[in-house]
LUMLUMDREN-2810 file (N, C-alpha, C; in Angstrom, 1 decimal):
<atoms>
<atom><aa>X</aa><ch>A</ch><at>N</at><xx>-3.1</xx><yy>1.2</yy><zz>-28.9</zz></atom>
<atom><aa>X</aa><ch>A</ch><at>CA</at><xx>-3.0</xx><yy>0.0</yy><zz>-28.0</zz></atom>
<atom><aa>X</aa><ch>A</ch><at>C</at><xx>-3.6</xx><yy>0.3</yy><zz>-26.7</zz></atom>
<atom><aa>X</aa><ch>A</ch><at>N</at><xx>-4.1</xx><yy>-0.7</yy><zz>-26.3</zz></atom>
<atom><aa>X</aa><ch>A</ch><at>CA</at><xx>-4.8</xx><yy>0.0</yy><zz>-24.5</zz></atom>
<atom><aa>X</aa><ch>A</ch><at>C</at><xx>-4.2</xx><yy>-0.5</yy><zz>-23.5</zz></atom>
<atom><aa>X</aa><ch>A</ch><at>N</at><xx>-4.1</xx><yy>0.4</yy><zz>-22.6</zz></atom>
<atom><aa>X</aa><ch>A</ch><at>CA</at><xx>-3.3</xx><yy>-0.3</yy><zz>-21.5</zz></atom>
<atom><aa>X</aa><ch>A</ch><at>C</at><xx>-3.4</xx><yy>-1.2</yy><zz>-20.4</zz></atom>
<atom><aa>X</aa><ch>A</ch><at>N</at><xx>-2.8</xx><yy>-2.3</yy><zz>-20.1</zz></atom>
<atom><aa>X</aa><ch>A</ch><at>CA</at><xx>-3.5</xx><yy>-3.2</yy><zz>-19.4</zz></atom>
<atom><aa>X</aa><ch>A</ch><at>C</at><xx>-3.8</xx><yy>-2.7</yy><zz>-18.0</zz></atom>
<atom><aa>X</aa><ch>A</ch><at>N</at><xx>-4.9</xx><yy>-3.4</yy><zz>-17.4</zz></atom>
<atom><aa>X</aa><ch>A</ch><at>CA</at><xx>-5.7</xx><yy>-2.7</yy><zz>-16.8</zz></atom>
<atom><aa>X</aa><ch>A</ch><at>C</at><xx>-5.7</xx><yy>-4.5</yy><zz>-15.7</zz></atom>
<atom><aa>X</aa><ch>A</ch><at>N</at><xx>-6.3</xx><yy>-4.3</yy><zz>-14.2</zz></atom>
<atom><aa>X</aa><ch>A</ch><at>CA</at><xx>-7.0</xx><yy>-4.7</yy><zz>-13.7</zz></atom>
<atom><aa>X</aa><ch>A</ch><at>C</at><xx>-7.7</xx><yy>-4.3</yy><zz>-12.4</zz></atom>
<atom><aa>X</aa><ch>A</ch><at>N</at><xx>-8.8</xx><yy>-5.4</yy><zz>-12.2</zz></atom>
<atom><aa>X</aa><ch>A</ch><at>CA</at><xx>-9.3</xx><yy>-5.0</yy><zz>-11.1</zz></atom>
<atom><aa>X</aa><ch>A</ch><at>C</at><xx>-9.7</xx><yy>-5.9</yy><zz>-9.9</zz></atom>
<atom><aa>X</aa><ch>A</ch><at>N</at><xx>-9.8</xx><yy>-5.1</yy><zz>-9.0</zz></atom>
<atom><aa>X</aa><ch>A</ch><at>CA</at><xx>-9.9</xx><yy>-5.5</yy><zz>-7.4</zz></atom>
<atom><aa>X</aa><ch>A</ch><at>C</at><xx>-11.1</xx><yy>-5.5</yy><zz>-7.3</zz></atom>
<atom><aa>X</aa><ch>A</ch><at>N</at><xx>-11.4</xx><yy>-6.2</yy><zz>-6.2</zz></atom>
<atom><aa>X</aa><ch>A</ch><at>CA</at><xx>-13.0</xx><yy>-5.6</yy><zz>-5.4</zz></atom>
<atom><aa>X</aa><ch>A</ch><at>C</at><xx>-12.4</xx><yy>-5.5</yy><zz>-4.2</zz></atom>
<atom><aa>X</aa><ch>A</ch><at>N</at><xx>-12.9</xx><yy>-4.6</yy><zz>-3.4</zz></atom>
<atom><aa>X</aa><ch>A</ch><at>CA</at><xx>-12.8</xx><yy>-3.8</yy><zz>-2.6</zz></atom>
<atom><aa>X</aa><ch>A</ch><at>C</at><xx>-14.0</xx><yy>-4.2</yy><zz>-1.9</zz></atom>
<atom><aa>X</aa><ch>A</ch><at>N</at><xx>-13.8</xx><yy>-3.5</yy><zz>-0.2</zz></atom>
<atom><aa>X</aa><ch>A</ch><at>CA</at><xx>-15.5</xx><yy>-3.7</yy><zz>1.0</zz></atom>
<atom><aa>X</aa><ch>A</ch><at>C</at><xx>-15.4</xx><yy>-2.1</yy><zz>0.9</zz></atom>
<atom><aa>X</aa><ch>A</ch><at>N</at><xx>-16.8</xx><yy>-2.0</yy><zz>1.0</zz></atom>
<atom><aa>X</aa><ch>A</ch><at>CA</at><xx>-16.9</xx><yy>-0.4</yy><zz>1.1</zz></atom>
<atom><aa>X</aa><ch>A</ch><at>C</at><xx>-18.5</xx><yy>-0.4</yy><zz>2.1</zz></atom>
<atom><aa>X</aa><ch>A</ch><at>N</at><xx>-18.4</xx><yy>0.8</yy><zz>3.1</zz></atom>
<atom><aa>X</aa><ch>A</ch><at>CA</at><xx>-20.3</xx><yy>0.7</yy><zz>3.7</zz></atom>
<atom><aa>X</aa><ch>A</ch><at>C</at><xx>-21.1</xx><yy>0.3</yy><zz>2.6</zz></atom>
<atom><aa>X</aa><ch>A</ch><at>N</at><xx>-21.1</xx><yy>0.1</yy><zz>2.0</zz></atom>
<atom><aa>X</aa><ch>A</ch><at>CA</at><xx>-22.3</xx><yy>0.1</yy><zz>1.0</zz></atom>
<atom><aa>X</aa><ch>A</ch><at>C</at><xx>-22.8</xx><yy>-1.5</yy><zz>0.5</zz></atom>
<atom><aa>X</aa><ch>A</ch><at>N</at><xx>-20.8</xx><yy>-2.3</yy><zz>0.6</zz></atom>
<atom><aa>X</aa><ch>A</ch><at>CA</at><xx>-20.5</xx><yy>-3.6</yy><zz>-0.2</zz></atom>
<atom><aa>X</aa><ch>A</ch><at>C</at><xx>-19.9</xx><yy>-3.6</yy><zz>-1.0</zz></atom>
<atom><aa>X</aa><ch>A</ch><at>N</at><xx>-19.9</xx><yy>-4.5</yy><zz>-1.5</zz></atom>
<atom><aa>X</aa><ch>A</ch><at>CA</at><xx>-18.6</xx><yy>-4.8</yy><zz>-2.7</zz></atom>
<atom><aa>X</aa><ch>A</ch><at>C</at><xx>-18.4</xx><yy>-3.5</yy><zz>-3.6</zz></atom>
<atom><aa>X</aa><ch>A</ch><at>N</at><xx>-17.0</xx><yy>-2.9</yy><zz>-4.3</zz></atom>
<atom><aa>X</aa><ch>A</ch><at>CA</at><xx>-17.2</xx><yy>-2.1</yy><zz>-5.2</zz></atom>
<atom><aa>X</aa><ch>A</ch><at>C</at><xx>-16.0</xx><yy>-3.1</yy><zz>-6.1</zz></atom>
<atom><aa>X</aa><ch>A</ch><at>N</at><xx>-15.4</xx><yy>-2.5</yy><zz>-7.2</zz></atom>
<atom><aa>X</aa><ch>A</ch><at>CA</at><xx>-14.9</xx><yy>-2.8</yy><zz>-8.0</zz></atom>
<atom><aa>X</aa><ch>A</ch><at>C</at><xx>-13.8</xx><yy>-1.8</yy><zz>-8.5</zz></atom>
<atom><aa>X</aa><ch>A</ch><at>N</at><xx>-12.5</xx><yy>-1.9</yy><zz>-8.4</zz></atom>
<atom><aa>X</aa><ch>A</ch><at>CA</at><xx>-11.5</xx><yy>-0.6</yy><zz>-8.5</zz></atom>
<atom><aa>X</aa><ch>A</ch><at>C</at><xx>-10.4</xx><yy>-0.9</yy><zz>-9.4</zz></atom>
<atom><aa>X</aa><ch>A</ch><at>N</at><xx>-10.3</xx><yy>-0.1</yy><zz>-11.0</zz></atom>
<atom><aa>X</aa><ch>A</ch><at>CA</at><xx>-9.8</xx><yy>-0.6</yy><zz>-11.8</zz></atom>
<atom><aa>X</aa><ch>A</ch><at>C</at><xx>-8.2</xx><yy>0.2</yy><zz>-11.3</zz></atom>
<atom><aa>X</aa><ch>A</ch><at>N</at><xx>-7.4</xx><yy>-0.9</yy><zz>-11.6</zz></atom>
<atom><aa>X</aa><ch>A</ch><at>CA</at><xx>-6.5</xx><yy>-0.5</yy><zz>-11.6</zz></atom>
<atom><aa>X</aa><ch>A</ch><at>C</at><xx>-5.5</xx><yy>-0.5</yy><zz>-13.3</zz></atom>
<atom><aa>X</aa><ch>A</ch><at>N</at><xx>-5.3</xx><yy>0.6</yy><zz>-13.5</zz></atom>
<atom><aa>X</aa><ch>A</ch><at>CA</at><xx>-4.3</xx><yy>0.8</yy><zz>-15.0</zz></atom>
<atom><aa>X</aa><ch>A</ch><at>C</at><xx>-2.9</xx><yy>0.8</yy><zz>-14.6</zz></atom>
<atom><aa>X</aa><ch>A</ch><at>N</at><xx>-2.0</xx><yy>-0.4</yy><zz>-15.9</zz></atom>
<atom><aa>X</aa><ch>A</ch><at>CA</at><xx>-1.1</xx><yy>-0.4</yy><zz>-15.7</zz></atom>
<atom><aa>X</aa><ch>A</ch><at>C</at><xx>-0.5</xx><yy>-1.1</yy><zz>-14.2</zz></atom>
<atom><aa>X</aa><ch>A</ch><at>N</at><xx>-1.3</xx><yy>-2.0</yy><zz>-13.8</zz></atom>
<atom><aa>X</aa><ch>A</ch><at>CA</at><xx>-0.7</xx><yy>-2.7</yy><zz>-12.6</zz></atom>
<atom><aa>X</aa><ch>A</ch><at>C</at><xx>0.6</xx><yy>-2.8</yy><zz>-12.4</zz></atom>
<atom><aa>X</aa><ch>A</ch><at>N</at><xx>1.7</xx><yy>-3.4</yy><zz>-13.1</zz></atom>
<atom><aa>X</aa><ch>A</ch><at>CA</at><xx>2.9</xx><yy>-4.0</yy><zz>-13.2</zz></atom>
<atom><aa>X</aa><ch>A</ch><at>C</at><xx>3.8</xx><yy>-2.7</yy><zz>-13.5</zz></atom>
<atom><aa>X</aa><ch>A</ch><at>N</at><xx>3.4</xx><yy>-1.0</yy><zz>-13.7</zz></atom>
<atom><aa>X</aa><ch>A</ch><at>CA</at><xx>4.2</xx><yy>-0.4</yy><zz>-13.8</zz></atom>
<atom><aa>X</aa><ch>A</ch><at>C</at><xx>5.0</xx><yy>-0.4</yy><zz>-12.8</zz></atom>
<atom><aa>X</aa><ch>A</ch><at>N</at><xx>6.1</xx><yy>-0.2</yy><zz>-12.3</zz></atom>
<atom><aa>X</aa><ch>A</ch><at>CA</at><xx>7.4</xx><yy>-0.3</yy><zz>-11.4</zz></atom>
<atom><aa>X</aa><ch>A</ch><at>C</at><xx>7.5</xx><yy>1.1</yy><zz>-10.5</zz></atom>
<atom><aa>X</aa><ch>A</ch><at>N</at><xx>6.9</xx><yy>1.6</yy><zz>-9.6</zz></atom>
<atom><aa>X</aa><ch>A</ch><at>CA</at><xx>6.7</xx><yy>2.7</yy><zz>-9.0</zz></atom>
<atom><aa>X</aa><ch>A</ch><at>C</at><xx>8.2</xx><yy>3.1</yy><zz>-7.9</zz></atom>
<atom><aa>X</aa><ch>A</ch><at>N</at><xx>8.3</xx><yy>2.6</yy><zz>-7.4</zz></atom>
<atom><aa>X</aa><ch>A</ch><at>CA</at><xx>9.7</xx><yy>2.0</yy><zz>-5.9</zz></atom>
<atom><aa>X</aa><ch>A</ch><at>C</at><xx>10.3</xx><yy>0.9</yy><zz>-6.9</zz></atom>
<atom><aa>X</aa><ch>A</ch><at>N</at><xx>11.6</xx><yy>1.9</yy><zz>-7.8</zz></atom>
<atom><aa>X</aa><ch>A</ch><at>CA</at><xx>12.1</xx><yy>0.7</yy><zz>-8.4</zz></atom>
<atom><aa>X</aa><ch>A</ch><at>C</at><xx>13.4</xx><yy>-0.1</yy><zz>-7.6</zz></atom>
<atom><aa>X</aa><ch>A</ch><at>N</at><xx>13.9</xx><yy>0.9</yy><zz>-6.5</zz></atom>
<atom><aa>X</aa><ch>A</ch><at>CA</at><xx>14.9</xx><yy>-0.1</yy><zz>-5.7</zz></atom>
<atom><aa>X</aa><ch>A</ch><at>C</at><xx>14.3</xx><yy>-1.7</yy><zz>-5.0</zz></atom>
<atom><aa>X</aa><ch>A</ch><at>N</at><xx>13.0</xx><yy>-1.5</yy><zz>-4.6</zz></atom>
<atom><aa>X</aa><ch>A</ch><at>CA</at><xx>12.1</xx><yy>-2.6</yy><zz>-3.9</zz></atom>
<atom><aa>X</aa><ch>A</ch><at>C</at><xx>11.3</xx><yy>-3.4</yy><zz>-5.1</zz></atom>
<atom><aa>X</aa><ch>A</ch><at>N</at><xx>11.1</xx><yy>-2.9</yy><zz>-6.3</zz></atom>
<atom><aa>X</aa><ch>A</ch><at>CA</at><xx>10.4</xx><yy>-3.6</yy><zz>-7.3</zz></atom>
<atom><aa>X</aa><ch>A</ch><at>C</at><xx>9.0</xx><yy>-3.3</yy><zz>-7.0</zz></atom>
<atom><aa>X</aa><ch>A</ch><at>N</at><xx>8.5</xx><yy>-2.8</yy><zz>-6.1</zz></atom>
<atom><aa>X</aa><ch>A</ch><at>CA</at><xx>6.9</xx><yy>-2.4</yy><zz>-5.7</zz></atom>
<atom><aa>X</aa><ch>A</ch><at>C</at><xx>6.3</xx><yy>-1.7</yy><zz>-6.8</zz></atom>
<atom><aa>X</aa><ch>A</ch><at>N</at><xx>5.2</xx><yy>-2.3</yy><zz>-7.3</zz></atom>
<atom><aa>X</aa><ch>A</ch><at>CA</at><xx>4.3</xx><yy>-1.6</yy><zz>-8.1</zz></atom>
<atom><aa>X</aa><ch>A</ch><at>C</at><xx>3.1</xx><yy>-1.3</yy><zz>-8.0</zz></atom>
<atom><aa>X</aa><ch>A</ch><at>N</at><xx>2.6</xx><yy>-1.0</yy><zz>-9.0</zz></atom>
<atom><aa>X</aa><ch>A</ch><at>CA</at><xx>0.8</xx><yy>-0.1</yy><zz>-9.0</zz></atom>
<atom><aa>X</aa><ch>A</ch><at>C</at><xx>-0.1</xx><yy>-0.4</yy><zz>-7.9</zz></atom>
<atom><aa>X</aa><ch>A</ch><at>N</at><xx>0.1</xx><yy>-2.1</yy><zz>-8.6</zz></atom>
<atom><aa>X</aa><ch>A</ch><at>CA</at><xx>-0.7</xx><yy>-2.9</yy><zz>-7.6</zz></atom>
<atom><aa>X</aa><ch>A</ch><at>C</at><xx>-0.7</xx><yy>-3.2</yy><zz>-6.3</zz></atom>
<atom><aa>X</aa><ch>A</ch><at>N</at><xx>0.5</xx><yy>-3.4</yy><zz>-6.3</zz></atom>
<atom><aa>X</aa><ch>A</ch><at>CA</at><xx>1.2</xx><yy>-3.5</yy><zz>-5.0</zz></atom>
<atom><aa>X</aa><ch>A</ch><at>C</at><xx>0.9</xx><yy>-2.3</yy><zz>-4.0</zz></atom>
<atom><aa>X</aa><ch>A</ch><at>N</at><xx>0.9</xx><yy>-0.9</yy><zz>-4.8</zz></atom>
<atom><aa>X</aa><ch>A</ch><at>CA</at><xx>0.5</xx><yy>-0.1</yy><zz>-3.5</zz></atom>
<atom><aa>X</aa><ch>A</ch><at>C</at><xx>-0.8</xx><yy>0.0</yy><zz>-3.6</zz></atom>
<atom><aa>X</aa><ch>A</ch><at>N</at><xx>-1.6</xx><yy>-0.3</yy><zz>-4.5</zz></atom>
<atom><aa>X</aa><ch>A</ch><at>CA</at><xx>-3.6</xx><yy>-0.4</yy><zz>-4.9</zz></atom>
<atom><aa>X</aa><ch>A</ch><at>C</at><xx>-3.6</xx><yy>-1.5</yy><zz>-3.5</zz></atom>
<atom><aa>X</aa><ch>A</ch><at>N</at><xx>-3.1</xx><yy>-2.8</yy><zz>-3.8</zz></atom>
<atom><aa>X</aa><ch>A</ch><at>CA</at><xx>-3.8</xx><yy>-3.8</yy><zz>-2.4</zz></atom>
<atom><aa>X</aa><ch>A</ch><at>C</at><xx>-3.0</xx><yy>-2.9</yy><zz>-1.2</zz></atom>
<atom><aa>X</aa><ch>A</ch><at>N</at><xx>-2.2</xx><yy>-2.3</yy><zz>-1.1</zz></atom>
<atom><aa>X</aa><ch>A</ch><at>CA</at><xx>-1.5</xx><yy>-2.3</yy><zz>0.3</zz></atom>
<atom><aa>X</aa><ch>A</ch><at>C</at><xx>-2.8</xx><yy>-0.7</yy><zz>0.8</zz></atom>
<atom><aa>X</aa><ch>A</ch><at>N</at><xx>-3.0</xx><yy>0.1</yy><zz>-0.1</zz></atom>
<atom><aa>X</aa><ch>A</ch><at>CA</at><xx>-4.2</xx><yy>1.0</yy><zz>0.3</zz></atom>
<atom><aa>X</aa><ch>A</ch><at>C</at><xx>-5.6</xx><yy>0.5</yy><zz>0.4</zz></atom>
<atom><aa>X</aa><ch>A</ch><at>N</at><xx>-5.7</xx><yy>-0.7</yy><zz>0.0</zz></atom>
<atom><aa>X</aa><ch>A</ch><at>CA</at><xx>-7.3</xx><yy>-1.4</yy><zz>0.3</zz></atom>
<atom><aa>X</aa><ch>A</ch><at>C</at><xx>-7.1</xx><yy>-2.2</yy><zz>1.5</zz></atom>
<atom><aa>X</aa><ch>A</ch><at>N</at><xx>-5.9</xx><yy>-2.4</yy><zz>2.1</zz></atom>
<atom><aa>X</aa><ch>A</ch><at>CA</at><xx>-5.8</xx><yy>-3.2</yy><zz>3.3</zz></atom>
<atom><aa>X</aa><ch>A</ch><at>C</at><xx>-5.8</xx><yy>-2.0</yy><zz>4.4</zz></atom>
<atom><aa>X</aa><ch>A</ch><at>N</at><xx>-5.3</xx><yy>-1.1</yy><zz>4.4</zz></atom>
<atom><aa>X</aa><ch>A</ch><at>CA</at><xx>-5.5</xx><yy>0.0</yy><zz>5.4</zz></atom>
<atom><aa>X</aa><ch>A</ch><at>C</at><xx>-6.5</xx><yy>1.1</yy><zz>5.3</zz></atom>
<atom><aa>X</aa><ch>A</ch><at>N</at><xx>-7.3</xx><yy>0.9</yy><zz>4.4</zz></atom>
<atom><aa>X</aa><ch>A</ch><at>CA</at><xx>-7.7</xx><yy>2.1</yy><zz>4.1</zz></atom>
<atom><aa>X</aa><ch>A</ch><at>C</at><xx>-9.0</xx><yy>2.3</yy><zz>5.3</zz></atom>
<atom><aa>X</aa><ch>A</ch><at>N</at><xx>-9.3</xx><yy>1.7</yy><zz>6.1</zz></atom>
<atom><aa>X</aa><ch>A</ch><at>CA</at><xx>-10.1</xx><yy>2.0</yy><zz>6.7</zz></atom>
<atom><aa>X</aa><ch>A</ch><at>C</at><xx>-9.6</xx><yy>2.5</yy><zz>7.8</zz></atom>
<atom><aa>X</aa><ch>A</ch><at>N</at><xx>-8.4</xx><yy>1.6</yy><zz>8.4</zz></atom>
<atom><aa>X</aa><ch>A</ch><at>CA</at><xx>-7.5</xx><yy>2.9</yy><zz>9.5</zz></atom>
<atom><aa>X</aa><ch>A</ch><at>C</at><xx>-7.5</xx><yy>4.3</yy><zz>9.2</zz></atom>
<atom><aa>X</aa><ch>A</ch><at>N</at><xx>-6.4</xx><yy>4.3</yy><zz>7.8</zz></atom>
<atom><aa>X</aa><ch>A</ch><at>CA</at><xx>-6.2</xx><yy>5.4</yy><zz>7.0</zz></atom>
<atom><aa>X</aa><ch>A</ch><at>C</at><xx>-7.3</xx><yy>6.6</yy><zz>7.2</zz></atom>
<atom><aa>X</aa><ch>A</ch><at>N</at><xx>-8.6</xx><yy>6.3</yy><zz>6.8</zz></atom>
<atom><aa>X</aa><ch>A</ch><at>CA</at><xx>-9.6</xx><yy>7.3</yy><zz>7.1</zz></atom>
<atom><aa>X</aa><ch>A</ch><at>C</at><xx>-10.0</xx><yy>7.3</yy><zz>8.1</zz></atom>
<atom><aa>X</aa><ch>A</ch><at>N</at><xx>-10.0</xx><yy>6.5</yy><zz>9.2</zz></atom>
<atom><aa>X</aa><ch>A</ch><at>CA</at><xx>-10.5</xx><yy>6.7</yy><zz>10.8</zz></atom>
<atom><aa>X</aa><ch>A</ch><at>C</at><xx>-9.3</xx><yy>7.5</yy><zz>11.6</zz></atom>
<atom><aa>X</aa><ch>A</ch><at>N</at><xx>-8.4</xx><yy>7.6</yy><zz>10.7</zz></atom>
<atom><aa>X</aa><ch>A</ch><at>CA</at><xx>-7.1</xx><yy>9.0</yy><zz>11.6</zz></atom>
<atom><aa>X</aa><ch>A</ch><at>C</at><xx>-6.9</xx><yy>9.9</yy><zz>10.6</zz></atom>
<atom><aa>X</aa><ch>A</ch><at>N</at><xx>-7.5</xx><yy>10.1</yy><zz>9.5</zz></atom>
<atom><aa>X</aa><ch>A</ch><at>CA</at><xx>-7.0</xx><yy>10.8</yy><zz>8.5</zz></atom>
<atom><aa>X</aa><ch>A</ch><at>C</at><xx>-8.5</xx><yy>11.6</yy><zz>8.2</zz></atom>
<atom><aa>X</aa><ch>A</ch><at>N</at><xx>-9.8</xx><yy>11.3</yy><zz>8.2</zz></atom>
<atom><aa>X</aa><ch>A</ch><at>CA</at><xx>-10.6</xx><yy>11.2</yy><zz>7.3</zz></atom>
<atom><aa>X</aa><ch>A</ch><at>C</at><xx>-11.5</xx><yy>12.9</yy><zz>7.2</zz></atom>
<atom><aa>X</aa><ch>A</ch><at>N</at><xx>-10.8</xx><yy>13.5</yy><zz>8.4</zz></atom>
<atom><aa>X</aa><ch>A</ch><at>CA</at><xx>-11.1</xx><yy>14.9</yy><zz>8.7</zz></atom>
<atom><aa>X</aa><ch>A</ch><at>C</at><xx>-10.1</xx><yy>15.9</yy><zz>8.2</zz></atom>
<atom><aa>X</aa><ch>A</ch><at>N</at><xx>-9.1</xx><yy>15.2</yy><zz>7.4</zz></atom>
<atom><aa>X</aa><ch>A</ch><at>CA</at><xx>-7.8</xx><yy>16.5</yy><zz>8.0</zz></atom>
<atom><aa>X</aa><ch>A</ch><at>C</at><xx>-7.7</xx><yy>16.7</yy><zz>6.4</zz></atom>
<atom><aa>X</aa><ch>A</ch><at>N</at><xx>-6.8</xx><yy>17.8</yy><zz>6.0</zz></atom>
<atom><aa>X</aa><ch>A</ch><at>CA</at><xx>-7.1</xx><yy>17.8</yy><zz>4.6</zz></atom>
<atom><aa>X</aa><ch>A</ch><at>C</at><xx>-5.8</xx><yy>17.4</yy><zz>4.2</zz></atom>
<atom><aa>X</aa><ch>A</ch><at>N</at><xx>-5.9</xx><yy>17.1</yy><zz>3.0</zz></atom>
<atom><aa>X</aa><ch>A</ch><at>CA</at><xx>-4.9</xx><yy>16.3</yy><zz>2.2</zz></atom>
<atom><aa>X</aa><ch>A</ch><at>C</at><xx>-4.5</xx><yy>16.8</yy><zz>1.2</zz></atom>
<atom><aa>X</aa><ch>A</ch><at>N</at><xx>-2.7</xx><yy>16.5</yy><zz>0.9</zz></atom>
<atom><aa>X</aa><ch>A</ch><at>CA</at><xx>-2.1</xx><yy>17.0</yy><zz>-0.4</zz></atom>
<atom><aa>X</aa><ch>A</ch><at>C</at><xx>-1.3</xx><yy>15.7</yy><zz>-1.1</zz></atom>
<atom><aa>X</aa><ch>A</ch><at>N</at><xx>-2.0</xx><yy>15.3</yy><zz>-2.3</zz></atom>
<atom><aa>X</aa><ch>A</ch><at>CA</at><xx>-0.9</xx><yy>14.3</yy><zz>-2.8</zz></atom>
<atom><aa>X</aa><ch>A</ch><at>C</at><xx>0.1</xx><yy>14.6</yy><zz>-3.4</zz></atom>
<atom><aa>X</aa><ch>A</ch><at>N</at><xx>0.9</xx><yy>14.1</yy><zz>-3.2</zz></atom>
<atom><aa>X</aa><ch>A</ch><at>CA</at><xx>2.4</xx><yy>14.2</yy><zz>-3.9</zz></atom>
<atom><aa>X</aa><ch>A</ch><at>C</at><xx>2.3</xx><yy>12.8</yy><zz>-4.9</zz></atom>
<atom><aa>X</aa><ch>A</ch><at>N</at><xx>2.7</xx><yy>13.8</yy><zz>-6.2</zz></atom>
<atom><aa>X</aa><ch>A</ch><at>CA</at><xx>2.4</xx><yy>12.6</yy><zz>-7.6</zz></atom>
<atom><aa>X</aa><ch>A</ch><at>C</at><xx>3.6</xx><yy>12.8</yy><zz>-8.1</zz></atom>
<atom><aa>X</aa><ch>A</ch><at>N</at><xx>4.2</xx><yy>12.0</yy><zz>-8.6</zz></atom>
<atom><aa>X</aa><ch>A</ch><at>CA</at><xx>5.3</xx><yy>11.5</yy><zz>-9.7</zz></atom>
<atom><aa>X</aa><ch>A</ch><at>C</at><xx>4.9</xx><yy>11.3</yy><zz>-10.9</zz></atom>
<atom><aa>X</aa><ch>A</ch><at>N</at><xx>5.8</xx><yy>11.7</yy><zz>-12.1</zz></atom>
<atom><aa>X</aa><ch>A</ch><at>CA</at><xx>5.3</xx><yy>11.6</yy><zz>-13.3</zz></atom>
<atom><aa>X</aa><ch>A</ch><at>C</at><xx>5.7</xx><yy>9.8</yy><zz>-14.0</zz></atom>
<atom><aa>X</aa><ch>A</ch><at>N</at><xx>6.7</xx><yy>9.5</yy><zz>-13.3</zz></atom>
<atom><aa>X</aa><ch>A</ch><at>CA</at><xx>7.1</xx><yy>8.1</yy><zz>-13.7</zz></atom>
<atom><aa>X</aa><ch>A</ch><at>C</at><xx>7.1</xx><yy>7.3</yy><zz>-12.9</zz></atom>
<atom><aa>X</aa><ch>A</ch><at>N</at><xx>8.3</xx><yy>7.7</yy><zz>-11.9</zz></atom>
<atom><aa>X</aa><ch>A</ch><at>CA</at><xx>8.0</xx><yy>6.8</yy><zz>-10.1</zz></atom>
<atom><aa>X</aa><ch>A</ch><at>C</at><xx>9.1</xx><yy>7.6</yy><zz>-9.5</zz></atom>
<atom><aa>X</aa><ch>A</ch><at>N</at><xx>8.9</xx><yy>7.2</yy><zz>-8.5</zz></atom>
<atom><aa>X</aa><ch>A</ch><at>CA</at><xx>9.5</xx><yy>8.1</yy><zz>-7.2</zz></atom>
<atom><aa>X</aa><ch>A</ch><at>C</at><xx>10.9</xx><yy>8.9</yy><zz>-7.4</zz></atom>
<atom><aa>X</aa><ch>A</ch><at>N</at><xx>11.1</xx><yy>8.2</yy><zz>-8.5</zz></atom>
<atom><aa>X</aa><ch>A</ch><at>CA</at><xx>13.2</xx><yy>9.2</yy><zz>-9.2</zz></atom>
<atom><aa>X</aa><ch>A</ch><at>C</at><xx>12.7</xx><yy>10.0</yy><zz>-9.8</zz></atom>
<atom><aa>X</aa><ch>A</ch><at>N</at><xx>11.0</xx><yy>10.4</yy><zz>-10.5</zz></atom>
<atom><aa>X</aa><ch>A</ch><at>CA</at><xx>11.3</xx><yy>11.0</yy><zz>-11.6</zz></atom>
<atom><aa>X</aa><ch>A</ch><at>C</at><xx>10.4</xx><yy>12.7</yy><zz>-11.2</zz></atom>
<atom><aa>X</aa><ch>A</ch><at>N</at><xx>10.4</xx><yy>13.2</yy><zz>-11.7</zz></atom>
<atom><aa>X</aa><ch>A</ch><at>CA</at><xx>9.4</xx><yy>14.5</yy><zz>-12.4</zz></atom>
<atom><aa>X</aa><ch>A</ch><at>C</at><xx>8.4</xx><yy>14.5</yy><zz>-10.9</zz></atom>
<atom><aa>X</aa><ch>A</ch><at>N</at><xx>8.3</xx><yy>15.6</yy><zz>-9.7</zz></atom>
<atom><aa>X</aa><ch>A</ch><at>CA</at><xx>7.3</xx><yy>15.2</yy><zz>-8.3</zz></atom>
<atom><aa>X</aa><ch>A</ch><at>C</at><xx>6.6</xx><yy>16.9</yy><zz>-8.6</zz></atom>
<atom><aa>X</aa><ch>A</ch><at>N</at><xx>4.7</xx><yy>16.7</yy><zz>-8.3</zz></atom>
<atom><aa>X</aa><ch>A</ch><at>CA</at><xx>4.4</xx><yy>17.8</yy><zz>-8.1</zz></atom>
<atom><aa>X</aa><ch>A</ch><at>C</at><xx>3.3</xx><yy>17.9</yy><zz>-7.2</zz></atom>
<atom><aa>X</aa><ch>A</ch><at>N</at><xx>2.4</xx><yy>18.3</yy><zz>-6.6</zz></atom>
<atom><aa>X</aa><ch>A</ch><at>CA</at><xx>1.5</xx><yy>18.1</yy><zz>-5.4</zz></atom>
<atom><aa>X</aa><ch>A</ch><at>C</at><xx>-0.2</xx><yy>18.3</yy><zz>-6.1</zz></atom>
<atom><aa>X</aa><ch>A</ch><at>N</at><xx>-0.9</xx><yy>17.6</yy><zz>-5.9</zz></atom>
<atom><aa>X</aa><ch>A</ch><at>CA</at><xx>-2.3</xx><yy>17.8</yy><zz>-6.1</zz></atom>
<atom><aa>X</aa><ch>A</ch><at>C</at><xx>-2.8</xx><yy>17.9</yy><zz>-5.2</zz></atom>
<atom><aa>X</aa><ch>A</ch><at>N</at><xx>-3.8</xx><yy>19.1</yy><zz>-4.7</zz></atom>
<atom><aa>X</aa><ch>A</ch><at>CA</at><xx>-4.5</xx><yy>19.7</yy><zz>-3.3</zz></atom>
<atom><aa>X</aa><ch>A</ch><at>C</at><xx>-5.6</xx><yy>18.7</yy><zz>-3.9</zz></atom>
<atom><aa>X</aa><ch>A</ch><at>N</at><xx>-6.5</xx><yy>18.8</yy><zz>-2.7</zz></atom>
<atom><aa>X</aa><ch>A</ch><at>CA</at><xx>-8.1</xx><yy>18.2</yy><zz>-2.4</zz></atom>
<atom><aa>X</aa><ch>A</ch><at>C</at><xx>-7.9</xx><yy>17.3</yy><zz>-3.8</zz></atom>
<atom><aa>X</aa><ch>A</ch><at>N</at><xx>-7.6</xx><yy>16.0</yy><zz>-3.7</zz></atom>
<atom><aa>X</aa><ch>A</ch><at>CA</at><xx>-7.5</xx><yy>15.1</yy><zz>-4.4</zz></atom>
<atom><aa>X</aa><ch>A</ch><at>C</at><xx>-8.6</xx><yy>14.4</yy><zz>-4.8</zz></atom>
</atoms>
């Protein structure tokens, strides 16, 4: 079965891109109901701040295996 999927378009220097997002409606912040999506547009709305204070410094993500209650472990240079 495949997972449902959607996508955004995004501004990038270049112009329009296209950013699939899998599993949109999974439940990430289940006290707030916030999902995939929900944090996909809320990172396409800042993301250009984001990288004009961020875009030199190096970075570690912190990933969850289900959402923020569950399984947490860190990916360097992402």
């Amino acid at each position: 079965m495949a997972s449902e999927q959607t996508t955004l378009t995004v501004p990038g220097p270049h112009g329009e891109r296209e950013m699939r997002i899998s599993s949109p409606n999974r439940v990430l912040w289940p006290d707030v109901g916030l999902t995939k999506l929900d944090l996909a547009r809320y990172m396409v709305d800042v993301g250009e701040a984001f990288i004009t204070a961020n875009g030199d410094r190096p970075v570690a993500l912190q990933r969850f295996s289900d959402n923020v209650e569950g399984e947490q472990f860190f990916s360097k240079n992402p």
